[in-house]
Every structure is written in structure tokens, then in C-alpha cells.
LOFIDREN-842283 format. One record per atom (N, C-alpha, C, O): atom name; residue number from 1; x negated, y negated, z. Coordinates in steps of 0.1 Angstrom, whole numbers, plus 5000, padded with zeros to 4 digits. Atoms other than C-alpha are relative to their C-alpha. Layout:
REM residues N
{'CA' NUM {X Y Z}}
...
This chain:
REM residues 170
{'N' 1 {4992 4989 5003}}
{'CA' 1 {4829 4844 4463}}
{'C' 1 {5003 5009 5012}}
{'O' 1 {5000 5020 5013}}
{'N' 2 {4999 4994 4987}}
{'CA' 2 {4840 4852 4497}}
{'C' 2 {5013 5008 4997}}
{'O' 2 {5019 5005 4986}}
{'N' 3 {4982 4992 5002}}
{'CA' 3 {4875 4876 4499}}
{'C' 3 {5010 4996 5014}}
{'O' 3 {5011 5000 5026}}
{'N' 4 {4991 5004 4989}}
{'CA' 4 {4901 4858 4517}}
{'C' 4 {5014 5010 5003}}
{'O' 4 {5020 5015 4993}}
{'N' 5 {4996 4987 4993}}
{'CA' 5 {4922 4882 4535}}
{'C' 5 {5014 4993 5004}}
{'O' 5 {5012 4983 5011}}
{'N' 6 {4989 5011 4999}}
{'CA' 6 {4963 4870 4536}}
{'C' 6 {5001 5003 5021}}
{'O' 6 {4997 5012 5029}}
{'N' 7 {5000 5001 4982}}
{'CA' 7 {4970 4864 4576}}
{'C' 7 {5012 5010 5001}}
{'O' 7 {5018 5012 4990}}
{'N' 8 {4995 4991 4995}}
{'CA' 8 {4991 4890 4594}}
{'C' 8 {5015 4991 5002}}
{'O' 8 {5016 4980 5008}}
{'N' 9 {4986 5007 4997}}
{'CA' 9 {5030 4880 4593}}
{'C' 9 {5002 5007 5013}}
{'O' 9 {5001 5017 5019}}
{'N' 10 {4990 5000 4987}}
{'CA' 10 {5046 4873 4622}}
{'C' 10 {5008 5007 5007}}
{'O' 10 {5019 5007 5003}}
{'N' 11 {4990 4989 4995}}
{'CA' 11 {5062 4896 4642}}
{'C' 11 {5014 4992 5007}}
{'O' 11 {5015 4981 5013}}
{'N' 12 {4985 5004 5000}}
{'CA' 12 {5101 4893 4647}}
{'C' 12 {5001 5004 5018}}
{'O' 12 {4994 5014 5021}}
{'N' 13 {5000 5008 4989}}
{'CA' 13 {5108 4883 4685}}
{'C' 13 {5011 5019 5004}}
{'O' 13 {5020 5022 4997}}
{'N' 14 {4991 4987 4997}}
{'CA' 14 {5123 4923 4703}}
{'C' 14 {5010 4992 5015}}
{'O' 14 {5011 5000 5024}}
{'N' 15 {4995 5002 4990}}
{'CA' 15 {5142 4907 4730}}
{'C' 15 {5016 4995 4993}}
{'O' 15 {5019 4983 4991}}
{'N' 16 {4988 5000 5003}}
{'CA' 16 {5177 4911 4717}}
{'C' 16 {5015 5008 5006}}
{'O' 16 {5026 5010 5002}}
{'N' 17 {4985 4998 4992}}
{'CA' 17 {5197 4924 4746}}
{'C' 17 {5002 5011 4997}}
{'O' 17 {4997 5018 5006}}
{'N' 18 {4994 4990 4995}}
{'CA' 18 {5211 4954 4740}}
{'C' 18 {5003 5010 4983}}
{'O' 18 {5013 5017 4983}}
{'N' 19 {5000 4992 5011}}
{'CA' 19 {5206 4971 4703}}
{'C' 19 {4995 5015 5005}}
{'O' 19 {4988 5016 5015}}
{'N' 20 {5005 4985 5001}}
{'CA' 20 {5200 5008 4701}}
{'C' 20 {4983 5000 5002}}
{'O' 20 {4977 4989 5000}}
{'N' 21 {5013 4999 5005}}
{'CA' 21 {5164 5020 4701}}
{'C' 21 {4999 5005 4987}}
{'O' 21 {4991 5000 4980}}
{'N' 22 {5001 5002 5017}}
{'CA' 22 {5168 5031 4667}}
{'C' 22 {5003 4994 4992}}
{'O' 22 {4999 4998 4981}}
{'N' 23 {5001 5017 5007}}
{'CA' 23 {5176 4998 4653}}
{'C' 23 {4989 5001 4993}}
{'O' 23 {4982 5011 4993}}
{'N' 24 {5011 5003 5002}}
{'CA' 24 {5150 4986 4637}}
{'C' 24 {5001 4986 4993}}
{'O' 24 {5011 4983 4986}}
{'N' 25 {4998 5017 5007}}
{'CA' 25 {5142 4947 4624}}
{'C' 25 {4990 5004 4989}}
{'O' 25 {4981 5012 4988}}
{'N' 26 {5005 5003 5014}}
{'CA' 26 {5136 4934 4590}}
{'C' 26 {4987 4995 5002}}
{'O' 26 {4982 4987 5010}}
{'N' 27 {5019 5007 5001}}
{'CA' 27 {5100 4930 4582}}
{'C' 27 {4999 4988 4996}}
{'O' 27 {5009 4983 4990}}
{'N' 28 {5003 5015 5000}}
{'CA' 28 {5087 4895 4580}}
{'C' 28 {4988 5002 4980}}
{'O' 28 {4976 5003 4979}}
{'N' 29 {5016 5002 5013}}
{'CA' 29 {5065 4893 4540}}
{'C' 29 {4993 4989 5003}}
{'O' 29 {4997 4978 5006}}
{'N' 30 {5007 5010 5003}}
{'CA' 30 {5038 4877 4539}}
{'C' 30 {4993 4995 4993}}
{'O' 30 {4984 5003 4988}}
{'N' 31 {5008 5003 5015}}
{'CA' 31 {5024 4856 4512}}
{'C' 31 {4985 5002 5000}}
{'O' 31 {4976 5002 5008}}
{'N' 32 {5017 4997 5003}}
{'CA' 32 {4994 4863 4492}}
{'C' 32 {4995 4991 4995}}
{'O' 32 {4998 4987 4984}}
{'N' 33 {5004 5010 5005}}
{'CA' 33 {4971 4836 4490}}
{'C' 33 {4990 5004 4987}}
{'O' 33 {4983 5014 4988}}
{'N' 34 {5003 5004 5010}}
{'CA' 34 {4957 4830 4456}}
{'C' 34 {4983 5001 5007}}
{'O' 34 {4980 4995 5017}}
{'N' 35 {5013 4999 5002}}
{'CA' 35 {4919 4839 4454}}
{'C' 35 {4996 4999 4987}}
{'O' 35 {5004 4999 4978}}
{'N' 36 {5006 4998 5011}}
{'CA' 36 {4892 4838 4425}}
{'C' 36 {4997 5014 4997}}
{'O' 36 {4990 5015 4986}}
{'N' 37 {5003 4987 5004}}
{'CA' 37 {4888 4873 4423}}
{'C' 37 {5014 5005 4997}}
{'O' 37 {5023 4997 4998}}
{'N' 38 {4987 4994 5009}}
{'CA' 38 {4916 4894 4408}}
{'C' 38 {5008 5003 5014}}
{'O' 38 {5000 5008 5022}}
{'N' 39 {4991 5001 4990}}
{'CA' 39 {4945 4894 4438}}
{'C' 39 {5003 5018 5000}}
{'O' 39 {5006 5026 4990}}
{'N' 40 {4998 4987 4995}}
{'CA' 40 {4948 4928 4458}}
{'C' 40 {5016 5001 5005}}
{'O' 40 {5021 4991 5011}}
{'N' 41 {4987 4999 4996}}
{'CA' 41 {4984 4941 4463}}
{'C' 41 {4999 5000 5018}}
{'O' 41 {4992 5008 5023}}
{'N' 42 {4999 4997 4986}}
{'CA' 42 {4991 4934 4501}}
{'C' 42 {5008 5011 5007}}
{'O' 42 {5020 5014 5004}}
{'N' 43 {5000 4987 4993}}
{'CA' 43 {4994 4964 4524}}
{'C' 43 {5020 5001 5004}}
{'O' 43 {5025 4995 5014}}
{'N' 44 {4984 4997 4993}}
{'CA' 44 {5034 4974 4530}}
{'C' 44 {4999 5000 5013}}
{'O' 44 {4990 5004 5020}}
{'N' 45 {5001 5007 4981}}
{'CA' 45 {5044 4960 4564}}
{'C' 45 {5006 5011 5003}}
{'O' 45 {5015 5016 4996}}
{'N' 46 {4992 4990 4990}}
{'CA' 46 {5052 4988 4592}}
{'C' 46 {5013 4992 5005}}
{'O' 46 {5013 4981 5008}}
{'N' 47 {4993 5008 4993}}
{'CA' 47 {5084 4982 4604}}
{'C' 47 {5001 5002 5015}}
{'O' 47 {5000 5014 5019}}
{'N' 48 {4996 5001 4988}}
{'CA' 48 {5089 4973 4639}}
{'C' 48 {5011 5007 5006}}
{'O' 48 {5022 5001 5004}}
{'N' 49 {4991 4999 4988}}
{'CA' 49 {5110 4994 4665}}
{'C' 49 {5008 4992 5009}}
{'O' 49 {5001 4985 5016}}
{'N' 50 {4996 5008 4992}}
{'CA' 50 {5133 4976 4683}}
{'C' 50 {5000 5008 5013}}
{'O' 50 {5001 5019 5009}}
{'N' 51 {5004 4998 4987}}
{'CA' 51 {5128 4986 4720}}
{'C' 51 {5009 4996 5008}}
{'O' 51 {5007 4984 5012}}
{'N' 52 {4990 5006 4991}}
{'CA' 52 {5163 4986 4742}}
{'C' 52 {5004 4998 5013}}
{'O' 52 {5007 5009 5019}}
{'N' 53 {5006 4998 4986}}
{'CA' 53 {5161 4976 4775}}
{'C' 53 {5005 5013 5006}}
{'O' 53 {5012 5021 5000}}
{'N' 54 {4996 4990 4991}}
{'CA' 54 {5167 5001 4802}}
{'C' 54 {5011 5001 5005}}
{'O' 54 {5015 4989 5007}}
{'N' 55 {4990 5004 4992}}
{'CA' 55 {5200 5008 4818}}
{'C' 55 {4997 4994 5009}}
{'O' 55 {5002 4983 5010}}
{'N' 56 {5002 5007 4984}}
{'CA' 56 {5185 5000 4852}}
{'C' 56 {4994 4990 5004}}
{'O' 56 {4991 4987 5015}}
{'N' 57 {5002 5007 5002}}
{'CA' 57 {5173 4975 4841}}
{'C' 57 {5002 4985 5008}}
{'O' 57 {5014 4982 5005}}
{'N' 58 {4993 5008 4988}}
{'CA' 58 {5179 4945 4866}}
{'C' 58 {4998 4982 4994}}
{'O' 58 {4987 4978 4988}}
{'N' 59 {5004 5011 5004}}
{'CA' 59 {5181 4908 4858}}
{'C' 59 {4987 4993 5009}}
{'O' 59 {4982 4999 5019}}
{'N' 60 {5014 5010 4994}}
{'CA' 60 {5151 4880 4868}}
{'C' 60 {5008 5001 5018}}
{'O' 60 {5001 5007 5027}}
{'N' 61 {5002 5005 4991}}
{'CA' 61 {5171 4871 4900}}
{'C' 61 {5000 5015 5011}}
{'O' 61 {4998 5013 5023}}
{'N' 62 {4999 4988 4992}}
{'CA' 62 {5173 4909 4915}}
{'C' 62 {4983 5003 4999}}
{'O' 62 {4976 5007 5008}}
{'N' 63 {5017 4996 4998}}
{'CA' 63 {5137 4915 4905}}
{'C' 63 {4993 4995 5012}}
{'O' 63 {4984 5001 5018}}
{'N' 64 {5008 5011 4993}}
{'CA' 64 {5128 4883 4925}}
{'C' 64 {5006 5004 5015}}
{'O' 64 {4999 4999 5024}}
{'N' 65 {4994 5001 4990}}
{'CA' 65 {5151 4893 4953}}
{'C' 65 {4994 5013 5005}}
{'O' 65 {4989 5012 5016}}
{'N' 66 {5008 4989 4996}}
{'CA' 66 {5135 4931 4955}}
{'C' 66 {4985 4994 5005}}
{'O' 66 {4981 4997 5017}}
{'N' 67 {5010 5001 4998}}
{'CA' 67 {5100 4915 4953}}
{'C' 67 {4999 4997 5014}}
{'O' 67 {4990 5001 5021}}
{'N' 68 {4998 5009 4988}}
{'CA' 68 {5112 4894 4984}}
{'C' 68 {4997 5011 5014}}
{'O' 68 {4988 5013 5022}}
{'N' 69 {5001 4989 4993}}
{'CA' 69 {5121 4922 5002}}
{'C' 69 {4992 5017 5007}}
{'O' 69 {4991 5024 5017}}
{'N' 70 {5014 4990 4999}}
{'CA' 70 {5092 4947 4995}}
{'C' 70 {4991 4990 5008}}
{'O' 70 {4985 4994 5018}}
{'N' 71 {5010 5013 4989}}
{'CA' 71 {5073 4913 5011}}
{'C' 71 {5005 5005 5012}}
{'O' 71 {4999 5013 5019}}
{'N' 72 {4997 5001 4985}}
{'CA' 72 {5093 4912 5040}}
{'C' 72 {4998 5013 5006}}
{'O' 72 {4993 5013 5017}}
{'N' 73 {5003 4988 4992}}
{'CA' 73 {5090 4949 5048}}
{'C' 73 {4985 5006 5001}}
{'O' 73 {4983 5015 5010}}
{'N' 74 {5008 4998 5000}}
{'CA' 74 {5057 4952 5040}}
{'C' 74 {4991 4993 5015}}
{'O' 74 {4982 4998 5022}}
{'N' 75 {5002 5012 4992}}
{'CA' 75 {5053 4917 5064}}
{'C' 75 {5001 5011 5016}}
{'O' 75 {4992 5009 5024}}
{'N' 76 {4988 4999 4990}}
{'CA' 76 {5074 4938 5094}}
{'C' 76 {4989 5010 4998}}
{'O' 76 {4983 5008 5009}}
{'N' 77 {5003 4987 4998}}
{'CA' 77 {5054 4971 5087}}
{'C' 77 {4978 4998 5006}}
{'O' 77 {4971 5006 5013}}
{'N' 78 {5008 5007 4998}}
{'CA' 78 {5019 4950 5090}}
{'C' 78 {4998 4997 5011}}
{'O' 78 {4987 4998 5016}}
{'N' 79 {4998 5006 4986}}
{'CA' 79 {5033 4935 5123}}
{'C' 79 {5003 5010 5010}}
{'O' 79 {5002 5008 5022}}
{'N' 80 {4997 4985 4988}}
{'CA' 80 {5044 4973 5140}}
{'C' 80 {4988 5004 5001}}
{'O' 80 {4985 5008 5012}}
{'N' 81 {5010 4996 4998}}
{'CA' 81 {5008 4980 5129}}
{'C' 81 {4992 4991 5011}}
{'O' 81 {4989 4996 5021}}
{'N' 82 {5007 5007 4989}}
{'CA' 82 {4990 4954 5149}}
{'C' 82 {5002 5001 5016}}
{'O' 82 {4994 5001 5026}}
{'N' 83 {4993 4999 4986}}
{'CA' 83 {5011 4957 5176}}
{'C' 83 {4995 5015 5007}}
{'O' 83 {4988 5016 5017}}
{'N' 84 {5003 4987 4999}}
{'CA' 84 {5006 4993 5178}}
{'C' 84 {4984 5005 5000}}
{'O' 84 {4981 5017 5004}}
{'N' 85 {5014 4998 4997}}
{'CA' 85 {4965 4986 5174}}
{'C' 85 {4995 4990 5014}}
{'O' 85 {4984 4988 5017}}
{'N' 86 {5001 5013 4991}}
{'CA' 86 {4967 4961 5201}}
{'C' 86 {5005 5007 5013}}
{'O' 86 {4998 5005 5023}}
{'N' 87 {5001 4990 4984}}
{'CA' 87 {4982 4987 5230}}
{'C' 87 {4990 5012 4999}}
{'O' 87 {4988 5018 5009}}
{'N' 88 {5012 4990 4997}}
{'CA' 88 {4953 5012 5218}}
{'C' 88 {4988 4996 5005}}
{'O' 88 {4980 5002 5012}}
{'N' 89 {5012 5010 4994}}
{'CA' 89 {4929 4984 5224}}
{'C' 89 {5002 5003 5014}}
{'O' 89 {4993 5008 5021}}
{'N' 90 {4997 5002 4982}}
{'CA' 90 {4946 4981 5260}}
{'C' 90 {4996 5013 5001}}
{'O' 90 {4984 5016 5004}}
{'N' 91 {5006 4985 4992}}
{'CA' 91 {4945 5019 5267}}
{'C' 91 {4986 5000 4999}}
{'O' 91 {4980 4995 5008}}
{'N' 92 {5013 5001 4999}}
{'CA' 92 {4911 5023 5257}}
{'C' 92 {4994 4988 5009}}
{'O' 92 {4987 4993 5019}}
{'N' 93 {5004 5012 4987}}
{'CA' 93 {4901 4991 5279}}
{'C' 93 {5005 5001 5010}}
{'O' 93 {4998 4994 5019}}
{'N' 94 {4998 4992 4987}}
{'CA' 94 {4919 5007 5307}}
{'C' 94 {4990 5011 5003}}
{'O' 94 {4984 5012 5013}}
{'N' 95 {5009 4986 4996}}
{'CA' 95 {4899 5041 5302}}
{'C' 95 {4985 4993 5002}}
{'O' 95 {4978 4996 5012}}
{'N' 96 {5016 5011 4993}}
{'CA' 96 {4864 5015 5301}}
{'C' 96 {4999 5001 5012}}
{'O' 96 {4990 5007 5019}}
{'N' 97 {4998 5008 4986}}
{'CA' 97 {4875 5001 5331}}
{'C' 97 {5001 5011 5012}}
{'O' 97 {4997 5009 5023}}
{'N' 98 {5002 4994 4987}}
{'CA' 98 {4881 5028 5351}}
{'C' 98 {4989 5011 4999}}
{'O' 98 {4985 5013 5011}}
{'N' 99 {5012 4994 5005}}
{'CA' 99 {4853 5051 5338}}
{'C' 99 {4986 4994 5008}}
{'O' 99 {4978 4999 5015}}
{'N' 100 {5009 5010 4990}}
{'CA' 100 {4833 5020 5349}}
{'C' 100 {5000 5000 5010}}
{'O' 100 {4989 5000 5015}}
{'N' 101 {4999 4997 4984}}
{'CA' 101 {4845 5024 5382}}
{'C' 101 {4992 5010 5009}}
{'O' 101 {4986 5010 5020}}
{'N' 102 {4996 4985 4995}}
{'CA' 102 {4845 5061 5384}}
{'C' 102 {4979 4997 4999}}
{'O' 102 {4972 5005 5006}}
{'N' 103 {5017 4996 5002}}
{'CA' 103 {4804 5056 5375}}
{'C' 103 {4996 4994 5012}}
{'O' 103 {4987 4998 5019}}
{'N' 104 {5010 5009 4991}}
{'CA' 104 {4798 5029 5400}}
{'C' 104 {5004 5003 5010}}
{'O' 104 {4999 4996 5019}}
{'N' 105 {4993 4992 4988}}
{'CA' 105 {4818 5049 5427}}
{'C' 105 {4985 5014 5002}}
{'O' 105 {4977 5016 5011}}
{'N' 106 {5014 4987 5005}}
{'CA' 106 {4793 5081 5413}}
{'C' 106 {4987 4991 5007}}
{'O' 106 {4982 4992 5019}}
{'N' 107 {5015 5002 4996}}
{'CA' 107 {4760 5061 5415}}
{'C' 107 {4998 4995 5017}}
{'O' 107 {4988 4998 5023}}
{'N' 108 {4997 5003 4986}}
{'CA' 108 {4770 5047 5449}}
{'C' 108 {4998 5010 5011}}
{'O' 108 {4990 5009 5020}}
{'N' 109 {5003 4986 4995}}
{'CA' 109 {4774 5081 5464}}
{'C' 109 {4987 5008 4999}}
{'O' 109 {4982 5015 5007}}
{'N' 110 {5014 4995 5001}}
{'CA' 110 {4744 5091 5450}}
{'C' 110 {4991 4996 5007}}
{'O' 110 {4982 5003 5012}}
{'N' 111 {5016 5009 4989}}
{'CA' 111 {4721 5068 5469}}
{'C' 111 {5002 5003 5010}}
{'O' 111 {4992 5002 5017}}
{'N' 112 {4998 4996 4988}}
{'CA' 112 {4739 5083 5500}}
{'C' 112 {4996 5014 5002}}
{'O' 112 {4996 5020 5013}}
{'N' 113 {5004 4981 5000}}
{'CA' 113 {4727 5121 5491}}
{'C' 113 {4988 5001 5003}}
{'O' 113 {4979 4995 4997}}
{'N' 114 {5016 4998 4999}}
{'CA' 114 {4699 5134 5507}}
{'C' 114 {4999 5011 5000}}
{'O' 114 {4989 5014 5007}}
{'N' 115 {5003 4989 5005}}
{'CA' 115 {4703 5171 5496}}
{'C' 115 {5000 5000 4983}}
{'O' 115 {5005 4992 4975}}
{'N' 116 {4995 4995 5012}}
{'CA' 116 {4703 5186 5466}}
{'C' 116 {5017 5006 4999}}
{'O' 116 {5024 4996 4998}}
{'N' 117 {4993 4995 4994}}
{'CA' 117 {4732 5204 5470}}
{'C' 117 {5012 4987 5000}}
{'O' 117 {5023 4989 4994}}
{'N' 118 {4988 5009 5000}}
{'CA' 118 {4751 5170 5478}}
{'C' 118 {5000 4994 4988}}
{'O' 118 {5010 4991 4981}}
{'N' 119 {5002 5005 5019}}
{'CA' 119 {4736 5157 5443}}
{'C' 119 {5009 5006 4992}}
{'O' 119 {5018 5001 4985}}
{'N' 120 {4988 4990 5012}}
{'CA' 120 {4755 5185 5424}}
{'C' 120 {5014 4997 5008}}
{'O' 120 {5022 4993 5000}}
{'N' 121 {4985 4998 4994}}
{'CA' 121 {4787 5185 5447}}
{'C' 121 {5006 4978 4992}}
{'O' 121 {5016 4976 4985}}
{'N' 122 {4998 5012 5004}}
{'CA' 122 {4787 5142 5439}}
{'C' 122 {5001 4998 4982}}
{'O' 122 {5010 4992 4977}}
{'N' 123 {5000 5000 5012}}
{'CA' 123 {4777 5148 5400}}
{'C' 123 {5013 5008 4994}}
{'O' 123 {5018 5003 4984}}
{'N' 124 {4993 4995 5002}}
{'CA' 124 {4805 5175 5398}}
{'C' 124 {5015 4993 5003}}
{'O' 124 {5026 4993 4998}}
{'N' 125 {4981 5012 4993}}
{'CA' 125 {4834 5151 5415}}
{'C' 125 {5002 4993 4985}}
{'O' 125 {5009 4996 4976}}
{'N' 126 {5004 5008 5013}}
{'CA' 126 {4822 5126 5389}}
{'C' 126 {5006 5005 4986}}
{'O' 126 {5015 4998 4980}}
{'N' 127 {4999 4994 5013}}
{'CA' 127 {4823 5151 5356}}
{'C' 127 {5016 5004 5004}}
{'O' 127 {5024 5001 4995}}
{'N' 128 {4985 4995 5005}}
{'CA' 128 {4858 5165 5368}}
{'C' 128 {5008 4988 4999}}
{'O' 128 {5015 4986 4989}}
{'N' 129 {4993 5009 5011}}
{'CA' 129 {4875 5131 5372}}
{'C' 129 {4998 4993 4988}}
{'O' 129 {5007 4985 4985}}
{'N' 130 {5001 5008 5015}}
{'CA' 130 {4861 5117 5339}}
{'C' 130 {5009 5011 4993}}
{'O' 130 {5021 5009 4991}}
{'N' 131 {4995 4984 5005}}
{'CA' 131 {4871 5151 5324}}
{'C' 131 {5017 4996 5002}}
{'O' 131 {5023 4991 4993}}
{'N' 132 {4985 5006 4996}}
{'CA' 132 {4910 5143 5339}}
{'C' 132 {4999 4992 4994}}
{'O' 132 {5000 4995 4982}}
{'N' 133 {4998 5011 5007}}
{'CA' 133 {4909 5109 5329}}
{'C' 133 {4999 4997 4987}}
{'O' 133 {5006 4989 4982}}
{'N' 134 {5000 4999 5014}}
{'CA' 134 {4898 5115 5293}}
{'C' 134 {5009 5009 4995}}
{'O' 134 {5015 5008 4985}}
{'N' 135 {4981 4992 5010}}
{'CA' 135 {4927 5143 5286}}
{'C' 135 {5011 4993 5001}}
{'O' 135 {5020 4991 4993}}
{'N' 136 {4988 5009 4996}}
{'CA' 136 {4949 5123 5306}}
{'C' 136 {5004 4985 4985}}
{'O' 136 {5014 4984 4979}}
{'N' 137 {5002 5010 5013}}
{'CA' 137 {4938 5090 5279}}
{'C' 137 {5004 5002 4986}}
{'O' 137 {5011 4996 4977}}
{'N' 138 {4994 4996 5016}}
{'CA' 138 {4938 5113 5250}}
{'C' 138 {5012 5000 4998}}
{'O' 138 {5016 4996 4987}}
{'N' 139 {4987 4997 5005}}
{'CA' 139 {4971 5120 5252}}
{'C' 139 {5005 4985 4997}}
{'O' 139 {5010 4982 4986}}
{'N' 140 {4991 5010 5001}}
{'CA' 140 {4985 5086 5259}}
{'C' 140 {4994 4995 4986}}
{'O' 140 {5002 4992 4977}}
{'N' 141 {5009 5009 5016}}
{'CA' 141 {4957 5072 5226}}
{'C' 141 {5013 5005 4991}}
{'O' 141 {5020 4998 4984}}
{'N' 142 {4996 4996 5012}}
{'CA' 142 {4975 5098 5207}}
{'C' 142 {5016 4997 4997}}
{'O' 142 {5022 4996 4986}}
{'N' 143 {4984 5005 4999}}
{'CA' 143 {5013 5090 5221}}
{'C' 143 {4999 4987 4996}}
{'O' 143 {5008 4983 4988}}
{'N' 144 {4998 5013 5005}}
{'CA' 144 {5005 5056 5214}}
{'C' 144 {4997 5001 4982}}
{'O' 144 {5003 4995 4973}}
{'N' 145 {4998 5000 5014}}
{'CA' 145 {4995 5063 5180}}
{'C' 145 {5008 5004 4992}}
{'O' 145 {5010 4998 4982}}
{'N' 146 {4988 4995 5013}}
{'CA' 146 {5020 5083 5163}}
{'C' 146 {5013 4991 5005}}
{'O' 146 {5023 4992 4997}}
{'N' 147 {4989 5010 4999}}
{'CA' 147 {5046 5058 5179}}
{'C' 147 {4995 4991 4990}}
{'O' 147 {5002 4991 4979}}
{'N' 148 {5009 5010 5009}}
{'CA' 148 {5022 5031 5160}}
{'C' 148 {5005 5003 4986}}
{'O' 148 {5014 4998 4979}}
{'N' 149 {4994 4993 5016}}
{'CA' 149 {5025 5049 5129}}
{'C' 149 {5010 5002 4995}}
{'O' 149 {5010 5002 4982}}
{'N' 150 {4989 4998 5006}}
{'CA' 150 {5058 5056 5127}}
{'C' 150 {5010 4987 5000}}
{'O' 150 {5018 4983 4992}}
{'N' 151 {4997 5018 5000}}
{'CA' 151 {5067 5018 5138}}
{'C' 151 {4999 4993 4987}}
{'O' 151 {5007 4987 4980}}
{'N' 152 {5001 5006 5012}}
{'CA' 152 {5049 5010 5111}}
{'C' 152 {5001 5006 4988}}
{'O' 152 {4995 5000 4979}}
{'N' 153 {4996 4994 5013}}
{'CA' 153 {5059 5030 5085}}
{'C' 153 {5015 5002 4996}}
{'O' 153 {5020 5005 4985}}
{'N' 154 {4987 5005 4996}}
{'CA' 154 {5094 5023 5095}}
{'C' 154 {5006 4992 4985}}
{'O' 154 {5014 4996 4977}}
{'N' 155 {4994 5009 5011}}
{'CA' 155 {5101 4996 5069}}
{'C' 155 {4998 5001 4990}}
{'O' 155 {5006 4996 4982}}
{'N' 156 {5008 4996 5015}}
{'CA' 156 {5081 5008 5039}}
{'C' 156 {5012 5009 4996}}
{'O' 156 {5020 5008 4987}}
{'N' 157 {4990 4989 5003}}
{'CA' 157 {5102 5040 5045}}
{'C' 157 {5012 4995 4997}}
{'O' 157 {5017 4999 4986}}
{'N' 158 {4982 5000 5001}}
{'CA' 158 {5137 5026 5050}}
{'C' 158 {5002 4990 4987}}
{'O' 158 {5013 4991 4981}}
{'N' 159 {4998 5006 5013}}
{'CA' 159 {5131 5001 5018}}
{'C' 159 {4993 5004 4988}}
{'O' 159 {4992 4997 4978}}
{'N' 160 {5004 4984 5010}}
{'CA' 160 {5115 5035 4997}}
{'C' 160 {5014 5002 5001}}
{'O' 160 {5020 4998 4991}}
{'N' 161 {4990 4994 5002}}
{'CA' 161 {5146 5048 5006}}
{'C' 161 {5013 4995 4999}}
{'O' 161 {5023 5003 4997}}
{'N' 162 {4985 5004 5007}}
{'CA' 162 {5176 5024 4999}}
{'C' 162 {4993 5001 4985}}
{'O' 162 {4998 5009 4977}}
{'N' 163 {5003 5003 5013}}
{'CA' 163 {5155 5016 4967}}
{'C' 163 {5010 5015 4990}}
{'O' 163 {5018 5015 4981}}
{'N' 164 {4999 4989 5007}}
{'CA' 164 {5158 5053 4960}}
{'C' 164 {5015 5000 4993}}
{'O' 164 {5019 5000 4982}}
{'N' 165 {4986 4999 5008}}
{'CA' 165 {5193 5056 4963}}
{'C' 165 {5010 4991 4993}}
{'O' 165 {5022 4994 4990}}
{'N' 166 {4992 5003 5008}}
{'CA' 166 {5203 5028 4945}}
{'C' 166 {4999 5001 4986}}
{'O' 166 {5007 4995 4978}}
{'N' 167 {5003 4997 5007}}
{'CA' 167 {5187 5041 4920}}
{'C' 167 {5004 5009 4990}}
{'O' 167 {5007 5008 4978}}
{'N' 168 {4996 4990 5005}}
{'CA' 168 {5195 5074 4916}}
{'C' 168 {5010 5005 5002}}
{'O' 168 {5014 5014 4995}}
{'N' 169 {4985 4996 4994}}
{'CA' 169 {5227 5077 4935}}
{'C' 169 {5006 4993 4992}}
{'O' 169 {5013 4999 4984}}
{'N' 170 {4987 5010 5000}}
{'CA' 170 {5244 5044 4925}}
{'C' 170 {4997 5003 4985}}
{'O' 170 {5004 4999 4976}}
């Protein structure tokens, strides 16, 4: 004496191109299977909305052609960034390199000092050109970064912004 329960009709297929959204489709009935217990009236079907596409709606091969294009700029904006981590590498491996120098120049001089006096005048040379050479560096790190950054944000932006306006202009 189980209660068999009629299956859920079918829903009617909304891809009809171009109806109003207030449309609405004919409900589907669905039959009531025959049980041994006294048969329950089945539940009145909601009807379905029809749902009309968007104006801006764009066909498959423009979708596929945008997707393309967000690739490619995304590709292009990937490739200004590398490039643009790849001369910060260099500067910084310049400032190493001469840092390195600037020490092994320092400790050199040092083994030649036989006051105090020349100790501090040798440590002081030392501290002011590092001191130079690191404001000097910062600046170029930082010139080189916001070029970087704007390299690479280049393409994102300029295909944000046709998008925009064929959006909202056209």
C-alpha cells in the first residue's frame, strides 16, 4: 500500500526568440496514475514565464569572438607584466651588484685604516654612497613600476572600454 506520486510534467522548452516577457506558455497536464487507494486530485500546474532574451543580447558567434578577444588582451596584458617584472629584476641586480662593490671597496679600505678616526671617515663614505644609490634605485624601481603597471593594464583597460561603449553608446 505504497502511494505512488504522478511524475512532474514536463516543462515546455523557453527558447522562443523573441516573445514578450509577459507571454506566458500553456501548461503541460499530467496524468494521474491509477493507484489502490482512492486517487488524490493532482496539484494545479504553475504556469511558466516565458523569459525574452535581452536586447543586447549577442548571437553564439559574437560571444565566441568577445571571449577571443578578452583572451587576447588579457594574453598581451600578462606579457607587459612580465616584461615589466623582468627590468625590475635587472635594476635590482644592478643595485646588488654595485652595493657589492661599494662593500668590497669599504672593507678594503678598512684593512688600510690604522686610526679611528679613518674607521669613521671610511664607514661614513660607505653609508653616504649606499644612501645615494638606494634613493637613486628607488626612484628608477618605482619609474619602472608604474610604467609596468600601466603597460599592463593597457589592454584590460582599452577592451573594458570599447566593451563599454558598445554597450552603452551604440
Amino acid at each position: 500500500m505504497s502511494d505512488i506520486k504522478a511524475k512532474r510534467a514536463p516543462r515546455e522548452s523557453i527558447q522562443n526568440g523573441g516573445t514578450e516577457p509577459s507571454a506566458v506558455a500553456e501548461p503541460v497536464t499530467a496524468a494521474v496514475i491509477a493507484t489502490e487507494s482512492s486517487p488524490k486530485p493532482a496539484p494545479a500546474p504553475v504556469p511558466t514565464p516565458v523569459i525574452a532574451a535581452p536586447r543586447h543580447a549577442a548571437p553564439a558567434d559574437d560571444v565566441f569572438a568577445y571571449g577571443q578577444q578578452a583572451w587576447a588582451a588579457f594574453v598581451e596584458a600578462q606579457a607587459a607584466a612580465a616584461r615589466g617584472f623582468e627590468a625590475l629584476v635587472g635594476e635590482i641586480n644592478t643595485l646588488t651588484r654595485s652595493e657589492m662593490a661599494a662593500a668590497a671597496d669599504s672593507a678594503t679600505a678598512m684593512l688600510g685604516v690604522k686610526t679611528l678616526a679613518g674607521a669613521v671617515e671610511v664607514n661614513l663614505g660607505y653609508a653616504r654612497r649606499s644612501f645615494d644609490a638606494l634613493v637613486g634605485s628607488t626612484a628608477k624601481l618605482s619609474e619602472i613600476g608604474v610604467k609596468a603597471a600601466a603597460d599592463a593594464s593597457r589592454p584590460i583597460l582599452t577592451r573594458f572600454g570599447s566593451g563599454w561603449k558598445a554597450t552603452h553608446l551604440g
